[in-house]
Backbone bond lengths (Angstrom), bond angles and torsions (degrees), N, CA, C in turn:
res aa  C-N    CA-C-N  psi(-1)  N-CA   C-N-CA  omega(-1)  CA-C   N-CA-C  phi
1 X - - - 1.455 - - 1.526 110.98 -
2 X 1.417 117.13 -64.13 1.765 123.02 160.27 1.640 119.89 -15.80
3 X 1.605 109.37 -55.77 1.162 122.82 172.87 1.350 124.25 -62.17
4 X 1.132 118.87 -50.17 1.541 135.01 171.19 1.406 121.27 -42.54
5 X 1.611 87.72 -42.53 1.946 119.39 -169.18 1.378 89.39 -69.80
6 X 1.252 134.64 -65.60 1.545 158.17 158.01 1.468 122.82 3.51
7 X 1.002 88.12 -70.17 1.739 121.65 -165.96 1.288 94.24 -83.49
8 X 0.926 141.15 -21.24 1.796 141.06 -126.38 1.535 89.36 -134.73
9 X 1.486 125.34 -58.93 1.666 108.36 139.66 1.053 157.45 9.38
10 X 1.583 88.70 -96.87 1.645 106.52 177.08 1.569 113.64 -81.68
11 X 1.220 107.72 -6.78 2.069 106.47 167.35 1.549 93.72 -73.50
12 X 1.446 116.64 -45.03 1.767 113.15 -163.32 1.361 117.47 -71.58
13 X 1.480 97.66 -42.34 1.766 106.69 172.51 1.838 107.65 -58.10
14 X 1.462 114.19 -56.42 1.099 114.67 -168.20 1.621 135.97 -50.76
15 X 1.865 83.48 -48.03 1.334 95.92 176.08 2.117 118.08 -94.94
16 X 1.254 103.61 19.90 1.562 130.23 -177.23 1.974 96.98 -96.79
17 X 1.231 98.24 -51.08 1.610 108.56 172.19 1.565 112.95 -58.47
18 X 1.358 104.98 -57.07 1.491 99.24 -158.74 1.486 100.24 -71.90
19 X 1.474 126.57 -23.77 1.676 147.66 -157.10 1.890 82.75 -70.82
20 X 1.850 109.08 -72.52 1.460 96.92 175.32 0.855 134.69 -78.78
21 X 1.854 134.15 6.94 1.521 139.01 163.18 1.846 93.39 -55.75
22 X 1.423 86.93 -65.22 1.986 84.95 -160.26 1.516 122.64 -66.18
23 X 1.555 111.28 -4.13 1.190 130.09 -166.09 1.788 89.20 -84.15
24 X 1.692 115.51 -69.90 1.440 100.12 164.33 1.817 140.15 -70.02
25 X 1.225 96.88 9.31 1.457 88.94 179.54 1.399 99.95 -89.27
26 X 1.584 115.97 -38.96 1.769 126.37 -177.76 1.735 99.04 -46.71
27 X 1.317 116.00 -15.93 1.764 104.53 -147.42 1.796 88.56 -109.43
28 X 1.778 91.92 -23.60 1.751 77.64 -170.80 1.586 108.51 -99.58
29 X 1.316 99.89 9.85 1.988 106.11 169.67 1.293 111.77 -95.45
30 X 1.884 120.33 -28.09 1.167 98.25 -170.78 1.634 78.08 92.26
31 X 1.149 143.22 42.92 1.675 134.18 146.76 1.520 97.54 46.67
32 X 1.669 124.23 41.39 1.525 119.69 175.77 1.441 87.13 -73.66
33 X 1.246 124.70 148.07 1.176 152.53 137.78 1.543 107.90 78.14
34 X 1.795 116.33 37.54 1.657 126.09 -152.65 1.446 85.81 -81.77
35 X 1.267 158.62 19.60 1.158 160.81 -178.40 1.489 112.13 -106.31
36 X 1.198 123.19 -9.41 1.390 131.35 -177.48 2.026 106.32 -113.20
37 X 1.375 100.81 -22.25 1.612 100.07 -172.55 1.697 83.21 -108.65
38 X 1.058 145.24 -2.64 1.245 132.29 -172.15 1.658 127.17 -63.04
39 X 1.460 96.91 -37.24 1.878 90.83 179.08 1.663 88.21 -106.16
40 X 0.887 151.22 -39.22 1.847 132.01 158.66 1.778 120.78 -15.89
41 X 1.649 98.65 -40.46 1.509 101.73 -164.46 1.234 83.15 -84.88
42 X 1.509 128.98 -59.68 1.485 108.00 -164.97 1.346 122.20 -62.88
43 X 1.366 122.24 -16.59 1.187 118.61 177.56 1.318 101.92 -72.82
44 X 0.848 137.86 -31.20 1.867 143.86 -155.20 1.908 100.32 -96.71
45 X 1.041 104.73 -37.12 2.021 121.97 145.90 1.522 106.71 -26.44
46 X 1.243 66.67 -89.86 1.819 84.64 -155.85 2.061 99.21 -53.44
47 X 1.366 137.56 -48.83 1.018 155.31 167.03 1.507 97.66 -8.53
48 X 1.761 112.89 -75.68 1.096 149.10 -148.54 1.259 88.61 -74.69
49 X 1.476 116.34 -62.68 1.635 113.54 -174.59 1.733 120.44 -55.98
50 X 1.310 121.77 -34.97 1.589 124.95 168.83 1.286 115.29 -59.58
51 X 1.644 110.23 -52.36 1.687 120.24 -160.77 1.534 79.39 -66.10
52 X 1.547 137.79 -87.10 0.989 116.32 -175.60 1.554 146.70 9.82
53 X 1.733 73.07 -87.72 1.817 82.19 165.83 1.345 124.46 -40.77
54 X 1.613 117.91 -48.19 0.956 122.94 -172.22 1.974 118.60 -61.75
55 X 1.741 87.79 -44.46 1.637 92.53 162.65 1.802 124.10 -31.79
56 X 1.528 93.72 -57.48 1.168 125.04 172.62 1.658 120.62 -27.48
57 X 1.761 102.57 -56.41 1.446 124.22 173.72 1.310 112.69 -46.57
58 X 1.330 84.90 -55.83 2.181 114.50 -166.73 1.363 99.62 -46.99
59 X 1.260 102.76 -84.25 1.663 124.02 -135.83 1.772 95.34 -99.40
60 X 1.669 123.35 -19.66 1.213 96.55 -170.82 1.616 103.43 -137.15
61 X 1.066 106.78 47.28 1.662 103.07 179.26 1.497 126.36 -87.35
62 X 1.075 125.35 162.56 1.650 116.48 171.91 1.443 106.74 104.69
63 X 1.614 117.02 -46.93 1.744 124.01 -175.15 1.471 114.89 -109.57
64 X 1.409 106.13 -177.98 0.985 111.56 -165.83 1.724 101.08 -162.84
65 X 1.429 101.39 44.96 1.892 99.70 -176.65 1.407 110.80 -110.96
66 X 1.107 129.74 -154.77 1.535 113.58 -159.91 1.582 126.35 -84.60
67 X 1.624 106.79 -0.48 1.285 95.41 -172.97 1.974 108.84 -92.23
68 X 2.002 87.24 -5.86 1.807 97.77 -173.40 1.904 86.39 -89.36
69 X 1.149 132.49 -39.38 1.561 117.92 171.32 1.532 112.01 -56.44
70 X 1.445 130.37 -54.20 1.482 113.14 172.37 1.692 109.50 -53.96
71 X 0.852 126.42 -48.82 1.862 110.16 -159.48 1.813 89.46 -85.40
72 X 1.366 131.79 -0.97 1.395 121.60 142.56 1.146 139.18 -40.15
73 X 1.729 92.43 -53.71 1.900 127.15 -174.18 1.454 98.35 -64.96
74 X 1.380 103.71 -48.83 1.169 103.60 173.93 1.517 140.32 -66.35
75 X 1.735 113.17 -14.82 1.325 95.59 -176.83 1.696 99.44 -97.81
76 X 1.368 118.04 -28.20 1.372 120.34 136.86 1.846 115.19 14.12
77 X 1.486 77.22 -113.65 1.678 97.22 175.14 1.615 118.50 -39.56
78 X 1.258 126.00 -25.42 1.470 139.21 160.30 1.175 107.92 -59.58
79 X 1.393 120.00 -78.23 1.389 132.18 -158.11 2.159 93.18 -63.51
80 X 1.464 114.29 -30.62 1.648 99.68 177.05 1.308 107.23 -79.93
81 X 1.087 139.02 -28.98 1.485 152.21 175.91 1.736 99.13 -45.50
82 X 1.249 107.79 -61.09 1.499 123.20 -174.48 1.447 114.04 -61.86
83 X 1.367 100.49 -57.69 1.775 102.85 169.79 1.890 119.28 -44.50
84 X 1.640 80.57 -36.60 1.950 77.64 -178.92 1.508 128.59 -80.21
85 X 1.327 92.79 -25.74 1.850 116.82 161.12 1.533 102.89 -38.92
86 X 1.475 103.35 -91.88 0.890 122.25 -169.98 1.419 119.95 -46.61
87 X 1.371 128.25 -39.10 1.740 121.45 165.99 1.184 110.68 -71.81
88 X 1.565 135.65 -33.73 1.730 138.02 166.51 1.913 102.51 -45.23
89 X 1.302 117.17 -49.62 1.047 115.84 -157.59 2.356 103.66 -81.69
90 X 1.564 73.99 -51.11 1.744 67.79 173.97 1.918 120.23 -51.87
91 X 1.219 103.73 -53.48 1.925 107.43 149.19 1.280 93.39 -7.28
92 X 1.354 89.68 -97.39 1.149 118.91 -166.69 2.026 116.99 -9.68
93 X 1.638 96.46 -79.88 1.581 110.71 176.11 1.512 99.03 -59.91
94 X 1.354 144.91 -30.48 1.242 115.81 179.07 1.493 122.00 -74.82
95 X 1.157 114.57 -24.26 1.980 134.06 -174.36 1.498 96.41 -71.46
96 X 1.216 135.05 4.29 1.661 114.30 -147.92 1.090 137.30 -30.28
97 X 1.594 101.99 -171.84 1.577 96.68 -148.79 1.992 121.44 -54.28
């Protein structure tokens, strides 16, 4: 279980980092070259969104009191963050360069 807890972490933290590294670097270039970070971020997306969940399983099942509504708010605000990425960037590839 420790291990699981572990591992299950540092995939979410890791790939949660790199998801908002490239999320602000795309925003502070002006999406130069968003065609090269494009399937990385979603992979690092979707990553973040399972391990999560899975966190979710682990550590917070059964309730529903305020600390499971904040990391709600929070996946929320992720998952809209992502939606807006992703339609900025499709723009984006259709306008070309």
């Amino acid at each position: 279980m420790q291990l699981t807890l572990i591992v299950t972490v540092v995939l979410h933290l890791l790939s949660g980092v790199f998801w908002a590294g490239t999320t602000f670097v795309l925003a502070r270039t002006g999406a130069n070259q968003a065609e090269q970070l494009f399937l990385p971020q979603r992979g690092a997306a979707a990553i973040a969104v399972v391990t999560g969940g899975l966190l979710w399983y682990l550590v917070h099942r059964g309730g529903f009191g305020t600390t499971e509504r904040i990391i709600a708010f929070g996946a929320l605000c992720a998952d809209c963050c992502h939606a807006s990425t992703v339609r900025s960037l499709c723009k984006h590839f259709r306008s070309g360069p």
